[in-house]
TIVO-2410 file (N, C-alpha, C; in nm, 3 decimals):
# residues 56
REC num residu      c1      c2      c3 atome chaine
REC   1      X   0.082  -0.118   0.000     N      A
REC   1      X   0.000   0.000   0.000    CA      A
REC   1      X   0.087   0.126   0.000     C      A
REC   2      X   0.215   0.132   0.094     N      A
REC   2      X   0.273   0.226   0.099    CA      A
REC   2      X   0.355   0.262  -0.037     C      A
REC   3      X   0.377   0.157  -0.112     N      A
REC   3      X   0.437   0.147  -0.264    CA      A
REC   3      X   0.382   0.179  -0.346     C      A
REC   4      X   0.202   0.187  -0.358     N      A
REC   4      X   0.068   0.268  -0.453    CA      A
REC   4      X   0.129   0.384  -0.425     C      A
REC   5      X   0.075   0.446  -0.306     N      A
REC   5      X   0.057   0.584  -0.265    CA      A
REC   5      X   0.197   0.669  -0.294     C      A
REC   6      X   0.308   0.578  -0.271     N      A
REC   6      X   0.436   0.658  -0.307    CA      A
REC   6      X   0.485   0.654  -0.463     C      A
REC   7      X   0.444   0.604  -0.528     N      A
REC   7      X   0.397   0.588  -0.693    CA      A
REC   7      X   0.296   0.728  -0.734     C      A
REC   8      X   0.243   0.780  -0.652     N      A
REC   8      X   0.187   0.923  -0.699    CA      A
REC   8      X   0.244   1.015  -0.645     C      A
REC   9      X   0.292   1.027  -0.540     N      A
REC   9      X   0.357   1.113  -0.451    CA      A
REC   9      X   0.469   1.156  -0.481     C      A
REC  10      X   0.567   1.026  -0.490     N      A
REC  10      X   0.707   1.087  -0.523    CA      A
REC  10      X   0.739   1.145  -0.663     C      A
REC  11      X   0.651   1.138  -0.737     N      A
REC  11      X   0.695   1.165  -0.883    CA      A
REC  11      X   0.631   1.321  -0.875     C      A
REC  12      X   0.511   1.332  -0.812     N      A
REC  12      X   0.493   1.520  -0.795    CA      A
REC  12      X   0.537   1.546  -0.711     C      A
REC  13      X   0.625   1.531  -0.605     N      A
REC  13      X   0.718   1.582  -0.482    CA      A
REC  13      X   0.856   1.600  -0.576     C      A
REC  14      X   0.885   1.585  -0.678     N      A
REC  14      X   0.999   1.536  -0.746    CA      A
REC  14      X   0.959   1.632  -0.868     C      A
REC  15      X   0.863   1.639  -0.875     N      A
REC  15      X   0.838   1.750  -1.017    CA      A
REC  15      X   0.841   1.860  -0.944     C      A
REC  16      X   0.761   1.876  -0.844     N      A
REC  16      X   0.743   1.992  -0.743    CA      A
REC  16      X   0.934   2.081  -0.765     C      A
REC  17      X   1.014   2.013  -0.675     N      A
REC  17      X   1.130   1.982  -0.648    CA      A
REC  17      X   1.209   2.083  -0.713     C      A
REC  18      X   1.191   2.003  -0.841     N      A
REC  18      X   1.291   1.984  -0.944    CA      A
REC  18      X   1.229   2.142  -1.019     C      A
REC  19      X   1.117   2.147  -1.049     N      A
REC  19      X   1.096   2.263  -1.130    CA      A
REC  19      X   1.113   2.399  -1.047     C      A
REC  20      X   1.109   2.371  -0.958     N      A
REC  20      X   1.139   2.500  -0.830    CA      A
REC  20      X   1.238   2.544  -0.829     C      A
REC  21      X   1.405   2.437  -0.850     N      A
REC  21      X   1.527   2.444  -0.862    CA      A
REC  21      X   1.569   2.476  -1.005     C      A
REC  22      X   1.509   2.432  -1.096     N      A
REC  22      X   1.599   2.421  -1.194    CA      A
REC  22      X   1.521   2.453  -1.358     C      A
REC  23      X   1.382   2.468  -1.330     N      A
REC  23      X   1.288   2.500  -1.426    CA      A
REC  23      X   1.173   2.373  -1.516     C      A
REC  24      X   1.171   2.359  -1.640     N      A
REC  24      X   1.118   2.279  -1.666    CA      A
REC  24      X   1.211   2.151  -1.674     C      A
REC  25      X   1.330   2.153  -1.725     N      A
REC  25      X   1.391   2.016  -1.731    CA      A
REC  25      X   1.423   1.948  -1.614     C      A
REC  26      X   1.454   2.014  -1.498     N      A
REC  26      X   1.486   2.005  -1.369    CA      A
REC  26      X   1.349   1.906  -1.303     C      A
REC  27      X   1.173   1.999  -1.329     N      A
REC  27      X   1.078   1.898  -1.346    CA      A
REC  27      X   1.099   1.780  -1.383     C      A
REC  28      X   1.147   1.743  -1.476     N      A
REC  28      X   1.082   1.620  -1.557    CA      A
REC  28      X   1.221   1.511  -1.532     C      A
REC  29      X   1.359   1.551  -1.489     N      A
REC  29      X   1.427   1.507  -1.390    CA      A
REC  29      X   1.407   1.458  -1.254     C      A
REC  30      X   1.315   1.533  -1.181     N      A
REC  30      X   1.328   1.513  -1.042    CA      A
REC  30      X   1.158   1.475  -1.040     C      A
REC  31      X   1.041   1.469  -1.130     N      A
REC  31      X   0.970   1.332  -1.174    CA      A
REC  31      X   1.016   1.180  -1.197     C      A
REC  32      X   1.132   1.200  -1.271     N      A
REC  32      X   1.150   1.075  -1.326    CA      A
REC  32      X   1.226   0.961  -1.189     C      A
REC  33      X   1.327   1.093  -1.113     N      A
REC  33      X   1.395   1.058  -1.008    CA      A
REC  33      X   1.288   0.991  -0.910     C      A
REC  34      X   1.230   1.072  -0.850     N      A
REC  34      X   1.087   1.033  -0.802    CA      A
REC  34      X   1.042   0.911  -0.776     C      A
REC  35      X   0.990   0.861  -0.934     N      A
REC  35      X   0.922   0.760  -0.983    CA      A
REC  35      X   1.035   0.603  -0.951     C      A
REC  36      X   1.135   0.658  -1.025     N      A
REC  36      X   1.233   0.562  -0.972    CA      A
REC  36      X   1.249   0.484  -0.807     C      A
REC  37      X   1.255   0.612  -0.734     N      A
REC  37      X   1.254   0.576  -0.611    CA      A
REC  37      X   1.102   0.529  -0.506     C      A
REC  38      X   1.020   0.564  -0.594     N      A
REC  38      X   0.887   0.511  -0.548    CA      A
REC  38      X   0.855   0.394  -0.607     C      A
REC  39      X   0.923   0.349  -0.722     N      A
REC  39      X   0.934   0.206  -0.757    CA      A
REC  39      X   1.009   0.113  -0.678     C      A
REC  40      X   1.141   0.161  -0.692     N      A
REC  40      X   1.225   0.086  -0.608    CA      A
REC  40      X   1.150   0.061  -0.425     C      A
REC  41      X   1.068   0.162  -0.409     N      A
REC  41      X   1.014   0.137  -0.249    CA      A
REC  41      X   0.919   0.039  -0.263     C      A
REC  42      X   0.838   0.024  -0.377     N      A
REC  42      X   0.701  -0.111  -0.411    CA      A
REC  42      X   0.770  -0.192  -0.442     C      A
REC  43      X   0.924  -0.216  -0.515     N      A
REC  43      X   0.971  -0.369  -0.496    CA      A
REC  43      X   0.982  -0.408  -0.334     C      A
REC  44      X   1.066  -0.300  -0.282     N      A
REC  44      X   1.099  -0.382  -0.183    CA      A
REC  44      X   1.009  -0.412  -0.103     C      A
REC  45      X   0.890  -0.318  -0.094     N      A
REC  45      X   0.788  -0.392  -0.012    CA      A
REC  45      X   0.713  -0.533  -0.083     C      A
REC  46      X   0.681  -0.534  -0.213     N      A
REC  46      X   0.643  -0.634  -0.250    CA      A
REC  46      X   0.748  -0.737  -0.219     C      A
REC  47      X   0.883  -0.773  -0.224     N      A
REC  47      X   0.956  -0.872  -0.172    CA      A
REC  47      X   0.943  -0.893  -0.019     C      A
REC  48      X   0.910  -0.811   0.057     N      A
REC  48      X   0.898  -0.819   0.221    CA      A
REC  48      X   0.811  -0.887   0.212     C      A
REC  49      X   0.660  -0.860   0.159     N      A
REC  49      X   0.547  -0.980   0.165    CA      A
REC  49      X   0.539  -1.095   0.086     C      A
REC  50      X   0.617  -1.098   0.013     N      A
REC  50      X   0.645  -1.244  -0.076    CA      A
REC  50      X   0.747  -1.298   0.029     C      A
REC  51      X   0.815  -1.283   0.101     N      A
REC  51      X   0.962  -1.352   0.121    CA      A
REC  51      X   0.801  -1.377   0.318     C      A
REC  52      X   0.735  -1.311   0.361     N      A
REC  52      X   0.641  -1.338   0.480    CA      A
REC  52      X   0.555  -1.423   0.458     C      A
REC  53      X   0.534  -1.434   0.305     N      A
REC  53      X   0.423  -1.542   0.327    CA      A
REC  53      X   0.414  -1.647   0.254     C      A
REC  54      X   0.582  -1.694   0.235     N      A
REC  54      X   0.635  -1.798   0.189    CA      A
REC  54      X   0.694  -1.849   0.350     C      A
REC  55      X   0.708  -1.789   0.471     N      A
REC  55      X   0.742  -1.872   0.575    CA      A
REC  55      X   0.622  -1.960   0.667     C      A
REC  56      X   0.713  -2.064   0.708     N      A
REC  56      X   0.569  -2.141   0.756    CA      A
REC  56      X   0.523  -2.083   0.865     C      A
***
């Protein structure tokens, strides 16, 4: 759940960011950055509950 919600969040916290600092390209940089890292947070939670409910 926390891997949905940070899948919308970090990519406009990251556009937010980025266009504040650095203009439009800086946006679509610190979107993309974002997205990356709100992905990378839904793997690892999706592996935390795959690797929990594969134990007996």
């Amino acid at each position: 759940m926390i891997g949905c919600l940070a899948l919308v969040i970090f990519p406009i916290l990251g556009l937010a960011a980025g266009g504040l600092l650095d203009g439009p390209g800086g946006a679509r940089l610190g979107a993309g950055i974002g997205f990356l890292l709100a992905l990378a947070l839904a793997g690892v939670g999706s592996l935390a509950l795959w690797k929990a409910r594969s134990r007996p």
